[in-house]
N, C-alpha and C positions, 0 to 999 in steps of 0.2 A: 211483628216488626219492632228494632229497637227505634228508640226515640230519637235519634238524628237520623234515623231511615223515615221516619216520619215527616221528620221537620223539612229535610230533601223534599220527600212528596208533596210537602204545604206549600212550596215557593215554586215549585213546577205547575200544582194546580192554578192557583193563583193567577203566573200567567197563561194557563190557560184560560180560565177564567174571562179575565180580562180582554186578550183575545179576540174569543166569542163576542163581546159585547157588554158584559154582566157589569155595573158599574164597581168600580174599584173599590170602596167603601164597604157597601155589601160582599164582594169577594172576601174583603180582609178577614171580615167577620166570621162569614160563612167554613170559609176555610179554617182559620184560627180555634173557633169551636170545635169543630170534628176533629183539628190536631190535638188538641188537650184533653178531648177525651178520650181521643183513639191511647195520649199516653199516660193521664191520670186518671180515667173516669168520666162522665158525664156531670155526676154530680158537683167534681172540684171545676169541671168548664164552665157548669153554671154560676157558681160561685163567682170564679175568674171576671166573668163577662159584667157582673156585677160591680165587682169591687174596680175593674175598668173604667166603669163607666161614674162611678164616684170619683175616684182619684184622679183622672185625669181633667174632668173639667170643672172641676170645685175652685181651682186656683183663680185670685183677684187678676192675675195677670191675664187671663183670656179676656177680659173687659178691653182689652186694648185693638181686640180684634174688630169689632163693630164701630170701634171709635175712630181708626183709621179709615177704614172703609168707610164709615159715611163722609167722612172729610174728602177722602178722594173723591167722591159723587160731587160735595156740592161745590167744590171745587171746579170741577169740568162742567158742570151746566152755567158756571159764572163768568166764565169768559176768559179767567184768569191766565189759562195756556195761552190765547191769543194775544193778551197781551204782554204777558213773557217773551215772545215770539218778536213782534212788533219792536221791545225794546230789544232786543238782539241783534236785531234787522239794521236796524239804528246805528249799532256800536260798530259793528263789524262792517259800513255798506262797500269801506272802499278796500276791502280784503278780497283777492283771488276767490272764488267758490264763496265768501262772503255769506250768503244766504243759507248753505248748508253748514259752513261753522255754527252758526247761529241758530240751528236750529239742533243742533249739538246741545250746545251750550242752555239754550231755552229748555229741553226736555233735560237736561240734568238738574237745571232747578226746579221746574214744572215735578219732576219724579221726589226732590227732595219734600216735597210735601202730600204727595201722593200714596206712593207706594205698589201703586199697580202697572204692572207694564200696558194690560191693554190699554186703561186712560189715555198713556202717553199716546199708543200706535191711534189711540180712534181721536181725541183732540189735534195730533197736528198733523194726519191723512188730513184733515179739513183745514187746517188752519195753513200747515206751510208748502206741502205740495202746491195748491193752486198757483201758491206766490211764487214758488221758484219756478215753476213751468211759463208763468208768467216774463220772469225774465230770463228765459232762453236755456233754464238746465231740460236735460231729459227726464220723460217720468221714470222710467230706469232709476236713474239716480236718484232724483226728488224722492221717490218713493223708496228706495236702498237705505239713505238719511234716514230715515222715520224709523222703519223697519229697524237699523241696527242701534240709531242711539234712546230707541223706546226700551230697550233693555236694561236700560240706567233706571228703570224704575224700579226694578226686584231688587238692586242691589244698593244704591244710593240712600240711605236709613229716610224716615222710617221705609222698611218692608216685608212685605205680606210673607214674603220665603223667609226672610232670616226672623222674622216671628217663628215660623212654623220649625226651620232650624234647632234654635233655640230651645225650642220644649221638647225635641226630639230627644236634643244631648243633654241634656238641662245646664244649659249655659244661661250667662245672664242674657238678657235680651237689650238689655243699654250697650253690653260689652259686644255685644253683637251689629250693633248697629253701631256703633262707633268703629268694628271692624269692616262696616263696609265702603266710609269715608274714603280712606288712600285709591284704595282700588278702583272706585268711582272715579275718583279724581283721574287714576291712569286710564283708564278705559275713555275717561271723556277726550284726556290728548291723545290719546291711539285714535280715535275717530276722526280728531282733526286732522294730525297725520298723517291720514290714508285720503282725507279728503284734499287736503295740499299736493300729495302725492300724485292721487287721479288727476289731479285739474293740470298739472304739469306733466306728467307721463303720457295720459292718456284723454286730453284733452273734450275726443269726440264719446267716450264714455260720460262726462259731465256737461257739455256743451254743446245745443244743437246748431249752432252756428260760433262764426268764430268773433263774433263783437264780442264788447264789455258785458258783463254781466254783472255785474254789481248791481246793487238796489241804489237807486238814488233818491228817492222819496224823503221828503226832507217831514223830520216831526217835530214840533215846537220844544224845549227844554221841561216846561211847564206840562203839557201832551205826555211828556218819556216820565217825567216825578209821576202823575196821577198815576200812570199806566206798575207803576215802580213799586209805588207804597203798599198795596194790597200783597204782593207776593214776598215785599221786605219784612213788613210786618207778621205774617204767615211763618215764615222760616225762624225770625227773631223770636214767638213765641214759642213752638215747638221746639226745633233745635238748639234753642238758647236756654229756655226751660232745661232740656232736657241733660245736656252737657255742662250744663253751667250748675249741675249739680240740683236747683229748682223743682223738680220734677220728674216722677217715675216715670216709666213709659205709658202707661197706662192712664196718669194726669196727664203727659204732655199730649195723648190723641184725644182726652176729653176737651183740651183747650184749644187744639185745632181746629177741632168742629165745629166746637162753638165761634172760631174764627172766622171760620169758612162759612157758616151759617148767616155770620155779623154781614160780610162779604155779599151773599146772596141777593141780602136782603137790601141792603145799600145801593146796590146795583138794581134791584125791583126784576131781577130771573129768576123768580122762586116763587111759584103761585104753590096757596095750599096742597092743591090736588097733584102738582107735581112733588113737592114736600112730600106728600104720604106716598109716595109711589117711590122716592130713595131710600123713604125709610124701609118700605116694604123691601126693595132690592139689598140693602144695606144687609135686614135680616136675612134673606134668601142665602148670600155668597156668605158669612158668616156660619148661619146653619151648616152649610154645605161643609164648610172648611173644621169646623168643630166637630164632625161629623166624623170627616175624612181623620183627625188627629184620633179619635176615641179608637177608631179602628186600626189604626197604622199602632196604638200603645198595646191593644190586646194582641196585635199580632208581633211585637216587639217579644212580650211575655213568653208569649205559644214559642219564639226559635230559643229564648234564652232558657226556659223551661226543656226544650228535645236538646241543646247544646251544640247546633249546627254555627252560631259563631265562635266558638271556642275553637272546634275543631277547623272553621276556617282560618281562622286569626295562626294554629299551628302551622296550617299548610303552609300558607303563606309566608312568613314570619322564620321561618324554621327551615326552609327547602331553598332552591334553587333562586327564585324570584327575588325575596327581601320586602323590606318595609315600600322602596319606591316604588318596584315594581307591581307590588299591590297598588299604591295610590295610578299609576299608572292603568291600571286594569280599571281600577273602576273610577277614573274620569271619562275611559270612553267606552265604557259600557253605559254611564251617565250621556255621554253625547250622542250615543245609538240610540238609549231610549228615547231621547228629545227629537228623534226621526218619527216617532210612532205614538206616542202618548203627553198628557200634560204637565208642566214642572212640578207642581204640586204631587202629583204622584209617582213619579219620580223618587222624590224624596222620600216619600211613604214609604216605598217599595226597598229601595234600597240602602236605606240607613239604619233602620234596626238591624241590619245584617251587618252595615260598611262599620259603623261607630265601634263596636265593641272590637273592633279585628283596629281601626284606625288605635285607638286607645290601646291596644297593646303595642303596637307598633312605636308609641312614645310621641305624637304626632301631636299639637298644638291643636286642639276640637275646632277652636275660633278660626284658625288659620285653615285648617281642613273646611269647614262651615262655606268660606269664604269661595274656595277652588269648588264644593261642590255648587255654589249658587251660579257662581261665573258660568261652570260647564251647564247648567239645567238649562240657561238663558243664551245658550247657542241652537237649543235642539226650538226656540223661538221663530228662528230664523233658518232653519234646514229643512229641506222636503223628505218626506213627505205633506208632515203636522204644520209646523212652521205658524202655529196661533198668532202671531204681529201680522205675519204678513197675508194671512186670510182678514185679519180684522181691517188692515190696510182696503184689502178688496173691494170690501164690503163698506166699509165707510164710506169708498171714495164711489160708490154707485156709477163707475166710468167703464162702459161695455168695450172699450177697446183699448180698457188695461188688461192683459194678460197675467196672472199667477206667476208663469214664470218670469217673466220679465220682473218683478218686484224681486223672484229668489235671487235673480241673477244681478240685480241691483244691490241686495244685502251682502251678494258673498265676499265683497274687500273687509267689509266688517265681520264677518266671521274671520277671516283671515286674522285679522285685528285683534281680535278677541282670544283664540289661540296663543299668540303673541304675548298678550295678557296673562292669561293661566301659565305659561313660560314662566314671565318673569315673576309672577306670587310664588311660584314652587322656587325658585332659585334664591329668594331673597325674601322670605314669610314677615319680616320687619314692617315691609307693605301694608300687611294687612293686620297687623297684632301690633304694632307698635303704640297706634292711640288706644285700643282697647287696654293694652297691661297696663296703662300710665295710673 
């Protein structure tokens, strides 16, 4: 067999692989070895595997990985989404659908210092479903809100994906996360937008009766400052660090933590024995994720060594289709996969294949980074997989919330979101304009 008949068979097996069961990581590998040697040898796949697993994780930048994550951890056992939420509640009580604006808005900053989407979908399943069911939306809806604006956590810097982005393409990771700013910002008013929209179009989608629904809970000035400073200062350190020049990425998640830690402990939600149990989890998703990059680089290697992106990047590039219509194919090959598998692998899967075909194509990495993060974070919210809205589920331990009834709650924000991906392809300034500055 010649070597892009190979490198064919390594991305077929793969998902087969996958498939079956076989965790993805392991697949990479497995696969990726028998390619290099079925086309160099055994001896140079051993080598290969080796010098993989040097170079890929030696870099000072992967420090940023465990730094984020445990912030996001000690973050969500501190309270602090609830009281993001609370001051939301506040600002917005005497706005139309009010409570779900604001629960918009509270998971876009709640994400700005997180980075994880589940965080967002399992903090405020608890935190603002109850309240808005409370005053008179449906869990449909209530749970739709969570579900679509807990997306803002992958994308909203720092995050877990455009980290993993980033070392894919080797782009910078500041320039990355400052790429994901605008976009966040649009996706946050696309969501309010849709929730203005339902609450006027379609009333009895957001409303189980037809009163006022606003929150009228009145909270002290003094109440909203306490409730204010832990998440202002939080953002002020990292994001301000970070962009203000201050601070690599990599300093600005060690400072977080230690923010978020200060936070924990202030607040007295942080017993030792819980302490060694984030740090253990912190290492576990870490592990995991560092795991999943060694083997997504070896298998980078294995297709550019048999030459299956060359000759893709001509197909396409060179024939009937063109440069869009590539990008076109594979956002929704990206948003099928997110029917069936997780965003992280995703990414793994098909960007050592997509980058080298994007990159001849002439295509802005950051601005491409950006469309593929958006699309990964739909397939969040689309059944089958739909990981928000099982986390949703399962949070909310309520035997007569149905699954689908949450899909069917998130699908204006998918809509949304599409919307979204529209306008970054029309207009890439969205999404590269603060990062080139």
């Amino acid at each position: 067999m010649s070597p892009i008949e190979i490198g064919y068979l390594a991305i077929v097996a793969l998902l087969v692989l996958i498939y079956i069961g076989m965790p993805i990581g392991i697949g990479m590998l497995f696969v990726s070895y028998l390619a290099v040697a079925g086309i160099r040898g055994e001896a140079v796949s051993l080598r290969m595997l080796g010098a993989v697993a040097n170079d890929s994780l030696r870099e000072y930048l992967f420090a940023v990985v465990p730094l984020f994550v445990l912030m996001g951890l000690l973050v969500t056992i501190s309270q602090v989404g609830k009281d993001t939420f609370d001051v939301f509640q506040r600002l917005l009580r005497r706005v139309t659908a009010g409570l779900g604006i604001a629960t918009v808005f509270a998971n876009a900053v709640f994400a700005s210092i997180t980075g994880i989407s589940i965080a967002s979908a399992t903090v405020f399943s608890r935190v603002a479903v109850p309240e808005m069911t409370r005053h008179g939306y449906t869990k449909k809806f209530a749970t739709g809100v969570v579900a679509g604006s807990s997306v803002l956590g992958m994308l909203i810097p720092p995050s877990l994906l455009m980290i993993v982005y980033a070392v894919l393409a080797e782009e910078s990771v500041g320039r990355m996360f400052l790429a994901g700013v605008g976009p966040g910002i649009l996706l946050s008013l696309a969501f309010t937008v849709t929730i203005l929209l339902l609450a006027r179009l379609r009333p009895d989608f957001v409303f189980e009766t037809d009163t006022d629904h606003s929150a009228n809970q009145e909270v002290s000035g003094l109440d909203m400052l306490r409730k204010s400073v832990p998440i202002a200062s939080l953002m002020l350190v990292v994001l301000g660090g970070l962009y203000g020049g201050f601070l690599n990425p990599t300093e600005a998640g060690a400072a977080g933590a230690l923010g978020a830690l200060v936070i924990a402990l202030l607040r007295r939600s942080l017993t030792l024995r819980l302490f060694w149990n984030l740090l253990v989890d912190a290492g576990q998703i870490t592990v995991s994720v560092l795991f999943l990059i060694l083997a997504a680089t070896f298998f980078s290697r294995m297709l550019a060594l048999s030459g299956v992106p060359r000759a893709l990047a001509e197909f396409f590039l060179t024939g009937p289709i063109g440069s869009y219509g590539f990008l076109a194919v594979f956002l929704l090959l990206v948003i099928a996969l997110g029917c069936l598998i997780d965003s992280i692998s995703i990414m793994l899967i098909l960007l050592p294949i997509a980058l080298p075909v994007a990159s001849a194509a002439g295509f802005d990495l950051i601005w491409f980074g950006v469309l593929t993060v958006v699309a990964v974070e739909v397939g969040l919210l689309t059944p089958p997989f739909g990981l928000s809205v099982y986390i949703i589920k399962s949070a909310m331990n309520d035997p007569d919330l149905r699954i689908g009834e949450i899909f069917r709650g998130a699908f204006p924000f998918v809509l949304a979101m599409f919307v979204c991906i529209a306008l970054i392809v029309a207009f890439p300034p969205i999404a590269t304009w603060l990062a080139r500055l």
